[in-house]
Backbone as a chain_set.jsonl record, in Angstrom:
{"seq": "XXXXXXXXXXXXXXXXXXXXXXXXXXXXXXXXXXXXXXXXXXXXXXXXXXXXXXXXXX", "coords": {"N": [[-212.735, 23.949, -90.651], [-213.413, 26.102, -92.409], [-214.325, 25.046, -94.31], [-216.296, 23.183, -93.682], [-218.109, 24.649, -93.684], [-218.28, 26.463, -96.33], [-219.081, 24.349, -97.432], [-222.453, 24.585, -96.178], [-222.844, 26.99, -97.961], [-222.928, 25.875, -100.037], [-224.897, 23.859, -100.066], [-227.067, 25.764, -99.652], [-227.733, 26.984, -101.948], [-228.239, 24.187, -103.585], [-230.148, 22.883, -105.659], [-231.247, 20.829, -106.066], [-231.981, 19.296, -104.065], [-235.062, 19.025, -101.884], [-236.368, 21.952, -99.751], [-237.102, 20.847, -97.589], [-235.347, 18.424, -97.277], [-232.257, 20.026, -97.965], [-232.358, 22.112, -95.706], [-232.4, 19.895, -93.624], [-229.987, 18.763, -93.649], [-228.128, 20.896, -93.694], [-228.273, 21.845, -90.818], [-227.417, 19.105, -89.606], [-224.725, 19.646, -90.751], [-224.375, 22.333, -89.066], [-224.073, 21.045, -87.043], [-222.285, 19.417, -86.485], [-219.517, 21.128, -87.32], [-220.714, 22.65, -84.735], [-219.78, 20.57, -82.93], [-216.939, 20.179, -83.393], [-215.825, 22.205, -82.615], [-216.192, 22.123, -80.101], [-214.087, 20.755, -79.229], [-211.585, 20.96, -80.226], [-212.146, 22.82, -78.522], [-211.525, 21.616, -75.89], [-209.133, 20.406, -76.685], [-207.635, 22.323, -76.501], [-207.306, 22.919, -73.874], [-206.872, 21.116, -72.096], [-203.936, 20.844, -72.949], [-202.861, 22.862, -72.266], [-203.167, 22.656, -69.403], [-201.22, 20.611, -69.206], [-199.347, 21.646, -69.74], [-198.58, 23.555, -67.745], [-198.195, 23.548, -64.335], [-198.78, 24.105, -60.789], [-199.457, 26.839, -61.441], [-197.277, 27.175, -63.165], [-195.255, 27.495, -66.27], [-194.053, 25.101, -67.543]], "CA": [[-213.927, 24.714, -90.389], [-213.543, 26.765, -93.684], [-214.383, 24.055, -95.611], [-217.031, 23.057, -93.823], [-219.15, 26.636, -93.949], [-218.115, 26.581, -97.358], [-220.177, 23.378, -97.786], [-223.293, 25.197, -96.041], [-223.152, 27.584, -98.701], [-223.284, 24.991, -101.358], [-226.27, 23.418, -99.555], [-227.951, 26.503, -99.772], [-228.233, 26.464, -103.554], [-228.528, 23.181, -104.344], [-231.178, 22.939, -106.139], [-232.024, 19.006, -106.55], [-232.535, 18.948, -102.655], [-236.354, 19.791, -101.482], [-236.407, 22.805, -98.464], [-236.645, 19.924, -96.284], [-234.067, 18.01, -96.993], [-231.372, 21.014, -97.584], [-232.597, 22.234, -94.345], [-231.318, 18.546, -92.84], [-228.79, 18.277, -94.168], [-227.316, 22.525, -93.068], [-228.747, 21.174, -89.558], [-226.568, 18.305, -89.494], [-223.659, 20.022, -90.897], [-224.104, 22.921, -87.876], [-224.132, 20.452, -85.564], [-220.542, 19.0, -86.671], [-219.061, 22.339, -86.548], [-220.129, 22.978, -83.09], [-219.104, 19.797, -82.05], [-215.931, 20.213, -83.698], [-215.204, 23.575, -82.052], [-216.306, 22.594, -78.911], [-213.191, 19.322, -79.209], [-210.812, 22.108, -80.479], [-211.288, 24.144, -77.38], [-211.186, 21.072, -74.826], [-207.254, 19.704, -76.787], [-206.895, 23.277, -75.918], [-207.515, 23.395, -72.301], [-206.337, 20.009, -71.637], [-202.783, 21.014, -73.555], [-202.306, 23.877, -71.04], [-203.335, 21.897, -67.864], [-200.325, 19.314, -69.33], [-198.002, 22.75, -70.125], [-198.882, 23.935, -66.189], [-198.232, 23.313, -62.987], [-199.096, 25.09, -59.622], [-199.383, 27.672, -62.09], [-195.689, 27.795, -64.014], [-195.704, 27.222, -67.031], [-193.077, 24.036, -67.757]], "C": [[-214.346, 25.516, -91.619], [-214.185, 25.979, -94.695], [-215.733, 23.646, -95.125], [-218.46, 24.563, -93.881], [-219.127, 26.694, -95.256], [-219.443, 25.21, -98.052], [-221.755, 23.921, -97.279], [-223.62, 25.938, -96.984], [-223.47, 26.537, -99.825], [-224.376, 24.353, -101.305], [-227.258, 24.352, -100.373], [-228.004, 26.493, -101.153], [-227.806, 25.182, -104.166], [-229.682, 22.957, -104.4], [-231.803, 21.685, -106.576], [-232.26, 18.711, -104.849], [-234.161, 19.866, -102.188], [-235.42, 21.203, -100.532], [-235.934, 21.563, -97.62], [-235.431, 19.431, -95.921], [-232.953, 19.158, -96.911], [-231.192, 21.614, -96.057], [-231.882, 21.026, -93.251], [-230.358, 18.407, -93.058], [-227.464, 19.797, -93.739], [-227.191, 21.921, -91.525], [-227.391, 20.219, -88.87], [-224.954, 18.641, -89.128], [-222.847, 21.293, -89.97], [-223.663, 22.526, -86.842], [-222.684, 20.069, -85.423], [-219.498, 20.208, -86.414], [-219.136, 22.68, -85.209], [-219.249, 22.022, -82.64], [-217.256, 19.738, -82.182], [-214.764, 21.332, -82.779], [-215.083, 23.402, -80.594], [-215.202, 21.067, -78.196], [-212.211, 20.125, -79.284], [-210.557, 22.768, -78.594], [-210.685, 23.101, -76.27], [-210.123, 20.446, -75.022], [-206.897, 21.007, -76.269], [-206.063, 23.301, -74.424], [-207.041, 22.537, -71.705], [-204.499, 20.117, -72.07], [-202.209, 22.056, -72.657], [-201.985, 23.45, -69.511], [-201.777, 21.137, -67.948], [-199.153, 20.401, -69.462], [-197.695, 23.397, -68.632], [-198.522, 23.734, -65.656], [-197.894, 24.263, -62.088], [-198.323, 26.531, -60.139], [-197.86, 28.543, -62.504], [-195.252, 26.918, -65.104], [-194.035, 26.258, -67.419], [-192.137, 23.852, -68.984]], "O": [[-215.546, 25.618, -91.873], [-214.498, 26.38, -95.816], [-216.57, 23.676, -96.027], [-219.575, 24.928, -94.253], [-220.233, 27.086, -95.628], [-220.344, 25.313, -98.884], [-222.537, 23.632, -98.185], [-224.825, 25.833, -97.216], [-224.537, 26.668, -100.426], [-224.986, 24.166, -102.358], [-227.98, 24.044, -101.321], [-228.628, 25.479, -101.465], [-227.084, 25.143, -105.163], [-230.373, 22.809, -103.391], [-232.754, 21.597, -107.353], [-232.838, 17.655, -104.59], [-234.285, 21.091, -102.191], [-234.207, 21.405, -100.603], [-234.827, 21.323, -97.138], [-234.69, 19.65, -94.963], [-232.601, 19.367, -95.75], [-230.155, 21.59, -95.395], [-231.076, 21.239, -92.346], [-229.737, 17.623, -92.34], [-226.255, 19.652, -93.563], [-226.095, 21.565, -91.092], [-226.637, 20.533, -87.948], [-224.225, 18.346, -88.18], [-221.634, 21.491, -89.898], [-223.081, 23.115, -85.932], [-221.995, 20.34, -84.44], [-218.757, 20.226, -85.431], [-218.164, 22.956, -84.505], [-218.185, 22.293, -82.084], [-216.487, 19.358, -81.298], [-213.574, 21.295, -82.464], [-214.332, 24.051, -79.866], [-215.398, 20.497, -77.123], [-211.658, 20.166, -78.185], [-209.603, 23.013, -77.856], [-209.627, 23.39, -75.711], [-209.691, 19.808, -74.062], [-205.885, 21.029, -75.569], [-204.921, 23.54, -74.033], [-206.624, 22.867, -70.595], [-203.776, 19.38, -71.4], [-201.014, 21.999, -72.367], [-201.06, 23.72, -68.746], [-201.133, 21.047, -66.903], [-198.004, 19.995, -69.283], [-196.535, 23.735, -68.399], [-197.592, 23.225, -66.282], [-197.023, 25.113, -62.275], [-197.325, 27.123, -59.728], [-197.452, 29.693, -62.344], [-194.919, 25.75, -64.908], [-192.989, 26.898, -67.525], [-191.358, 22.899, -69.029]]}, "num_chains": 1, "name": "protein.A"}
């Protein structure tokens, strides 16, 4: 995740990409992050369910 935020910033001043494109290309790279985060939480939640049962923890 560090790494990619870190690439957002580098977006933002690159300076051989129009507005537009830079803009598509941050866009893009938001979108991977969420999706990333939102895969993260569900190995979470699925890793507990599998650590569980009728709530004791195995």
């Amino acid at each position: 995740m560090t790494h990619m935020n870190e690439l957002l910033i580098e977006l933002s001043d690159d300076a051989e990409l129009t507005r537009e494109d830079r803009y598509a290309q941050q866009q893009r790279l938001r979108i991977a992050i969420a999706h990333k985060g939102n895969h993260h939480r569900e190995e979470t939640e699925e890793r507990r369910e599998q650590l569980t049962r009728s709530g004791t923890i195995i």
